[in-house]
C-alpha positions in Angstrom: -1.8 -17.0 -17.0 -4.5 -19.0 -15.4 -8.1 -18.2 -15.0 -11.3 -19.1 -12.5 -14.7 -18.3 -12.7 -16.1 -15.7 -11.7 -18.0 -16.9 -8.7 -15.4 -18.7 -7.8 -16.0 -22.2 -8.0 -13.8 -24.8 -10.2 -10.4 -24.9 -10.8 -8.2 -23.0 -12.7 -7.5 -23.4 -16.0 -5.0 -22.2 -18.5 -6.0 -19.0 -20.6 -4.0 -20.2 -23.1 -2.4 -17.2 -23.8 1.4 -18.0 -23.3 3.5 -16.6 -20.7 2.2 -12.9 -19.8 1.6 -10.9 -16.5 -1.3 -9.3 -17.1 -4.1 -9.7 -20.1 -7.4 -8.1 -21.2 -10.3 -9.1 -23.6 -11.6 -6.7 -26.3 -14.9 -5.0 -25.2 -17.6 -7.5 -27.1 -15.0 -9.0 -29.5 -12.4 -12.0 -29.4 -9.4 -9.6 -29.4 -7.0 -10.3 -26.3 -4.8 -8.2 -25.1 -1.3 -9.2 -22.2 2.0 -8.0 -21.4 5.0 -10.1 -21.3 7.7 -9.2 -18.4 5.3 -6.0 -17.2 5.7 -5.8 -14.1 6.3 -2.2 -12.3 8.4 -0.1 -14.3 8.7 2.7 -11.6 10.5 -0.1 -9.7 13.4 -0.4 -12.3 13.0 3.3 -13.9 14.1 3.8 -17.4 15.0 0.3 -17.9 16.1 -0.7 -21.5 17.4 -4.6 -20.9 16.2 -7.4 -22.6 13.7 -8.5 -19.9 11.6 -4.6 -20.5 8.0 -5.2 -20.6 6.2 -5.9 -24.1 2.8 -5.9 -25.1 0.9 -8.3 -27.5 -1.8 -8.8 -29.3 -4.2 -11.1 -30.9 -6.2 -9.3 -32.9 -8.8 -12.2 -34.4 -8.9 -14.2 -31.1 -7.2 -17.0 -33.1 -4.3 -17.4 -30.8 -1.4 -16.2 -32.9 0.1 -12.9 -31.3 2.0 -9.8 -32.4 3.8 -6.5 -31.2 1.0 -4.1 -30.3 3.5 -1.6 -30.5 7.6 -1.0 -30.4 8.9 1.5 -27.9 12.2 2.1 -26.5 10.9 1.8 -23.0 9.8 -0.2 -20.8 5.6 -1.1 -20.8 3.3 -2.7 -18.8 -0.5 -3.2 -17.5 -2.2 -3.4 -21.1 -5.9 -2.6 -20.8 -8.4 -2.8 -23.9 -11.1 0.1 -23.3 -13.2 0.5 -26.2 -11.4 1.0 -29.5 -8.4 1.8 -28.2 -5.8 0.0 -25.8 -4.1 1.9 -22.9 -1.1 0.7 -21.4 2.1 2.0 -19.5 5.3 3.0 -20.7 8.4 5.2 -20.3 9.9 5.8 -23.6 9.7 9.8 -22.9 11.6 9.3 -19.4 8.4 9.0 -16.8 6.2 6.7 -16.8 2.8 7.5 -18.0 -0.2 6.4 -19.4 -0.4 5.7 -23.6 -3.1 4.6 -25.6 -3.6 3.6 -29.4 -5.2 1.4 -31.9 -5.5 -2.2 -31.9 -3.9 -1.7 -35.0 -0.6 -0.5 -33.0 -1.7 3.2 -35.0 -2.7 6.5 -33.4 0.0 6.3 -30.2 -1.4 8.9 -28.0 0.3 9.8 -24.5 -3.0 10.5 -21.6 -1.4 11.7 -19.0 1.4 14.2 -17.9 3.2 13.4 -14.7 6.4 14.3 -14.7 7.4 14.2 -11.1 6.4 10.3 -10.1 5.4 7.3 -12.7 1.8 6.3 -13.4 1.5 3.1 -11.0 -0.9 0.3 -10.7 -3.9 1.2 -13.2 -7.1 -0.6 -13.4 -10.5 0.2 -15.5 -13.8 -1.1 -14.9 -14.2 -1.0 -18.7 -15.2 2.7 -19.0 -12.3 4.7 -16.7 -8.8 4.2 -15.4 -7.5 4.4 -11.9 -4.3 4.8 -11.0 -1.5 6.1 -8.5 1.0 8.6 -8.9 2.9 9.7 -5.7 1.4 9.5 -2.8 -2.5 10.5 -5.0 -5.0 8.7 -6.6 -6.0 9.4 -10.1 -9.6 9.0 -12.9 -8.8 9.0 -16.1 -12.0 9.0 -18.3 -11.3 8.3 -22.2 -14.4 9.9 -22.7 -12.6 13.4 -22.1 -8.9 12.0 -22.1 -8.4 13.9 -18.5 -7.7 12.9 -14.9 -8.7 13.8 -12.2 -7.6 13.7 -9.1 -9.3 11.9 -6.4 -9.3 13.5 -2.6 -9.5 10.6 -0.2 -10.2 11.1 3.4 -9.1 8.3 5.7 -11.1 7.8 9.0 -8.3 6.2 10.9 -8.7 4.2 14.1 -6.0 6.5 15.5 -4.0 3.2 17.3 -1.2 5.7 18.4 -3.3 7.9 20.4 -4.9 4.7 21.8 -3.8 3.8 25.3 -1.4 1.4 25.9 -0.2 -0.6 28.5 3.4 -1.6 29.2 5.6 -4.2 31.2 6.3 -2.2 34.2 9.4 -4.9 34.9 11.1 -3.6 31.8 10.8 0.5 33.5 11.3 -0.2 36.9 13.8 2.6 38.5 13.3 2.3 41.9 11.4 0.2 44.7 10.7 0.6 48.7 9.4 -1.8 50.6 6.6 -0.3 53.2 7.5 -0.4 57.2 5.4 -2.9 57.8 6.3 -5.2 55.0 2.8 -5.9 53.3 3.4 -3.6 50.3 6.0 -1.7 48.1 6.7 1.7 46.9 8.1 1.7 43.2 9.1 4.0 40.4 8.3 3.2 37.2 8.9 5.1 33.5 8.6 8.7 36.1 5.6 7.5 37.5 4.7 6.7 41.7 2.8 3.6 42.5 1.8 1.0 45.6 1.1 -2.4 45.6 0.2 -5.2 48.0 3.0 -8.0 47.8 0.4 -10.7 46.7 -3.0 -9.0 45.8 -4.7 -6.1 44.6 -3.9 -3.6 41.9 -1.4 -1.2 41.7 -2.1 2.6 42.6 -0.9 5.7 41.3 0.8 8.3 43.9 1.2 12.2 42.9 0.7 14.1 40.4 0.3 12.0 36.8 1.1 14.5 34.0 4.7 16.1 32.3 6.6 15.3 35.5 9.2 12.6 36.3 9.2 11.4 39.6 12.5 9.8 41.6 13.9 8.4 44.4 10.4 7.7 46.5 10.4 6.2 50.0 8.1 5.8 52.3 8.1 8.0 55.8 8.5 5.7 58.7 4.8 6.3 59.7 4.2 4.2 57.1 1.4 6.2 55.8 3.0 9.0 53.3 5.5 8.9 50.6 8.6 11.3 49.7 9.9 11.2 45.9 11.9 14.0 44.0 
């Protein structure tokens, strides 16, 4: 793992803390917390191979790490929240969120989802937020429940935007005019006229939930006939 600083500027520098994938620093102590090989474990569900995620601890801050805890699963995303650490794991079949003692005492399991895993959790030093599903979760250690959070989206709606299309790529039909300065065509159901060299094309009929086919011009030149 490698660190910056917080605003950014410098370059980054070794934490020093071995290989991990994740880490967290005891609230006002020298305690570090990281996980070794956590990545996702709803991505490989249940896994019990030798490349599981682990998580470690040094207790003192004196760079010499230990099993926070052994579990026949597979755990990731260590967080250190007060007294206690909360991290992923499996071991009961889902994946769900567990807590306990820096101490590796006390295993508590925090949440309860037993149709999709506890993804992706993050705290802001007080609560955890994570994903489960298709929802968003709180959970507050305070009260050692989550909540679910509603979230509505104001989406810029692109699919009801309008769009515009290569006409070449729909073209069904074409007429040339009787006087040869313009050209009847079909395109995608649709009735238009154009000049040969300028000006835009015009729509002809009805524009709605009808296809139109087959249109020619009369030989007055001044009115179409389509299907």
């Amino acid at each position: 793992l490698v660190g910056v600083r917080r605003d950014g500027t410098g370059a980054p520098r070794p934490l020093k803390v071995g290989p991990a994938r994740a880490v967290s620093f005891q609230p006002g102590g020298k305690g570090v917390v990281i996980g070794r090989n956590s990545g996702d474990p709803a991505r490989w569900k249940r896994y019990r191979g030798g490349t599981a995620g682990t998580v470690w601890i040094d207790r003192a801050g004196a760079g010499t790490f230990a099993p926070l805890v052994k579990l026949a699963g597979n755990l990731a995303t260590p967080m250190w929240v007060g007294e206690r650490v909360y991290f992923l794991a499996d071991h009961e079949g889902h994946g769900n969120l567990y807590s306990c003692r820096p101490d590796g005492g006390d295993l508590r399991r925090e949440t309860h989802h037993e149709d999709f895993y506890v993804r992706f959790p993050a705290t802001d030093g007080r609560r955890i937020v994570y994903h489960a599903g298709a929802d968003l979760f709180v959970f507050d250690p305070a009260t050692r429940a989550s909540k679910k959070v509603d979230v509505t989206l104001h989406s810029a709606r692109a699919h009801r935007n309008r769009k515009y299309v290569a006409p070449g790529r729909w073209l069904e039909s074409a007429d040339a005019h009787p006087e040869g300065h313009s050209v009847g065509v079909v395109v995608r159901g649709g009735v238009f006229t154009l000049g040969l060299w300028d000006g835009a094309p015009a729509r002809r009929g009805t524009a709605g939930p009808v296809r139109h086919r087959l249109a020619r011009w009369l030989p007055d030149g001044k009115r179409m006939v389509a299907v």
